[in-house]
N, C-alpha and C positions, 0 to 999 in steps of 0.2 A: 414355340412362336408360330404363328398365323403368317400362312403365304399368300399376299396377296398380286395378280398380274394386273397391268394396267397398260390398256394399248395407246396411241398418239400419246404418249406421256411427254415429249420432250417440249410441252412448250402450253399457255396456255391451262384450262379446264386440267387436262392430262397432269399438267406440272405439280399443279394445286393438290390435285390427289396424292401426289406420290409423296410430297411434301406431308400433309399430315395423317395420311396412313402410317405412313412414317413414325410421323410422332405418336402417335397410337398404338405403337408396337409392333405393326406390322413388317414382315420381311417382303421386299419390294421389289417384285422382278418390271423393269420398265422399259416395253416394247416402243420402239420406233424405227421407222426406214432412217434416220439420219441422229444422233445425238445431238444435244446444245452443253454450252457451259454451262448454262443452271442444272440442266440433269445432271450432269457428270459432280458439280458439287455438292451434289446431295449424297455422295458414296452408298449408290442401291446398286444392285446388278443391272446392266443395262442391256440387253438385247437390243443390237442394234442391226440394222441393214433387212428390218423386217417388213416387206408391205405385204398389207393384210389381204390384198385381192391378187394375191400370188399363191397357187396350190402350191410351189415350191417351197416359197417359201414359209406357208405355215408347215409344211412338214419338216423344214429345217428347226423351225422353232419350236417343234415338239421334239426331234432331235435331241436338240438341247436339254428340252427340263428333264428331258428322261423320266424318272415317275415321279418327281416334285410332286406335292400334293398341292392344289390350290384350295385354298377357302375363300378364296374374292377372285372372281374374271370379270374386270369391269372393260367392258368393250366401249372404247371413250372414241379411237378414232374418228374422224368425219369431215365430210366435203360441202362446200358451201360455192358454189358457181351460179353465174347468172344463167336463166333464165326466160324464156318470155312466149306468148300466144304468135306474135309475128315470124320470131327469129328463130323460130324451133327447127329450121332444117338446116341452118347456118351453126346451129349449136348443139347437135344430136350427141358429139361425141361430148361434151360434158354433163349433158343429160345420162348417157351411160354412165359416166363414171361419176353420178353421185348413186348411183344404184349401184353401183360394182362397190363403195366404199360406206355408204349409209345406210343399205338394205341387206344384200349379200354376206359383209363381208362380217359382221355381226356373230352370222349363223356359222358360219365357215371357221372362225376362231374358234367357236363354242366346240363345235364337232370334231375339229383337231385336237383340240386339250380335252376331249371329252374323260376321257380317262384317268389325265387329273381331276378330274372332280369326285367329291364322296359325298357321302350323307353327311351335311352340315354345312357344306359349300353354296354362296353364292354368286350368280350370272346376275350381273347388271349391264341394262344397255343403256347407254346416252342417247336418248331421242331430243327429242322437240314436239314443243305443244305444235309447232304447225304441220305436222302430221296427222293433228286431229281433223276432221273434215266438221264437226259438229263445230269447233271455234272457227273453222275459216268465214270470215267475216271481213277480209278485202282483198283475195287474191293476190296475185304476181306469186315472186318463187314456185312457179307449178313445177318446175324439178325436183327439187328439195324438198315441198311438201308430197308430193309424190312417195320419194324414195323413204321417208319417214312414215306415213303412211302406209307404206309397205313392212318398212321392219318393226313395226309395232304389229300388224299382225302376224307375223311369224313368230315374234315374240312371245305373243299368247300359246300357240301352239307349241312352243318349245316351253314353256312352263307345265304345259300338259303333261307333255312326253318325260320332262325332270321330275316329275315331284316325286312318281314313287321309285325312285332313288333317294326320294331328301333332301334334293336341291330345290332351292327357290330363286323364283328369277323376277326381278324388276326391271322396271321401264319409267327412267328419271327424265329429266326436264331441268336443263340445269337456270333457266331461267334467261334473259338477253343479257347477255356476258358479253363486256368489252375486252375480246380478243384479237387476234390477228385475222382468223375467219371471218369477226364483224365488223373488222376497220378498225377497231378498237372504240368502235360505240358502243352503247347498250346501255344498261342500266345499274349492274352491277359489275365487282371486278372479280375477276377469277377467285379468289380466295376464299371470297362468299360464298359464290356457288359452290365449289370444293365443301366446303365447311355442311352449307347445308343437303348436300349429294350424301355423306354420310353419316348424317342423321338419319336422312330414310334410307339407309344401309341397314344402318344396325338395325330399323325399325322391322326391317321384312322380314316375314317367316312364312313358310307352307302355306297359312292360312288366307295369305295374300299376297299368294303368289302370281303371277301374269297379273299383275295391277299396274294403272301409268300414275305418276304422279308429280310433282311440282317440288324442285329440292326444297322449297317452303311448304312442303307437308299437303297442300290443297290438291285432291284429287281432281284429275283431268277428265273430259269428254272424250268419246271416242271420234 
């Protein structure tokens, strides 16, 4: 059986995945700093009391897997706070920490579980198309598309650095999803997105590897 990890799982984009990885056969290790009842009813392993912008605690959480092998680190976590051109010295410290959690903390899992990973393992990051700077086309969010912007280029470079090992790494887009992060507006609902996030899972290989893409398959601008 195929191990797959998935970080913010307990709610959410995260939930969605763990839910039909799940049904797909996967063995489900599902990281979060706090559990919910939906997680906990889905009987996966739950790693719990984990934040990912803690050097402790991801070395607790490799701790843990000990040499579990992974075939999917889907780095899902992520921070969505306001904002703005005016209020930016009013709001630095949340401007930090969507970089300590959307940019950072990405690579930082990657490189603690490095060692679970093998030839045939996949790294997926949950970005956002407004990390693209070629679509931005009405500003606001300059934090967030910032720190997105950010981890999508590091992204690339760590596809460099994995391939010849045999890992492939993607860069999804799960599309505007009515979560708790968006208010619970958007466009589509978590399940969807989930649903179409791994399609282009299974779709990637080597050969397109550090590629961004649209859980609806349409390739992104940088």
């Amino acid at each position: 059986m195929k191990t797959a990890l998935v970080t913010g799982a307990n709610r959410g984009i995260g939930l969605e995945l763990v839910r039909q990885l799940k049904a797909k056969g996967f063995d489900l290790i599902a990281v979060c700093r706090e559990s919910s009842a939906e997680l906990d009813a889905e009987s996966v392993r739950v790693e719990s009391g984990i934040d990912v912008t803690s050097r402790e605690d991801l070395a607790q959480l490799k701790g843990r897997l000990g040499e579990t092998r992974l075939d999917l680190l889907v780095n899902n976590a992520g921070l969505l706070r306001s904002s703005s051109l005016a209020g930016i010295e009013d709001e630095l410290d949340d401007w930090r920490a969507q970089f300590e959690v959307n940019s950072l903390a990405p690579i930082r899992v990657t490189s603690a579980l490095g060692d679970n990973l093998a030839s045939g393992s996949k790294v997926i990051v949950i970005t956002s198309r407004m990390g693209s700077i070629a679509d931005n086309t009405s500003g606001g969010h300059m934090a967030y598309r910032m720190s997105k912007a950010a981890v999508n280029a590091a992204t690339v470079s760590l596809a460099h650095e994995l391939k010849d090992r045999g890992i492939a790494v993607g860069l999804l887009h799960p599309g505007y999803v009515r979560t708790g992060m968006t208010g619970n507006t958007g466009h589509i609902d978590p399940d969807e997105a989930a649903a179409g996030l791994i399609e282009r899972i299974e779709e990637l290989s080597l050969d397109d590897s550090g590629s961004f893409h649209h859980a609806n398959g349409e390739a992104l601008p940088w």
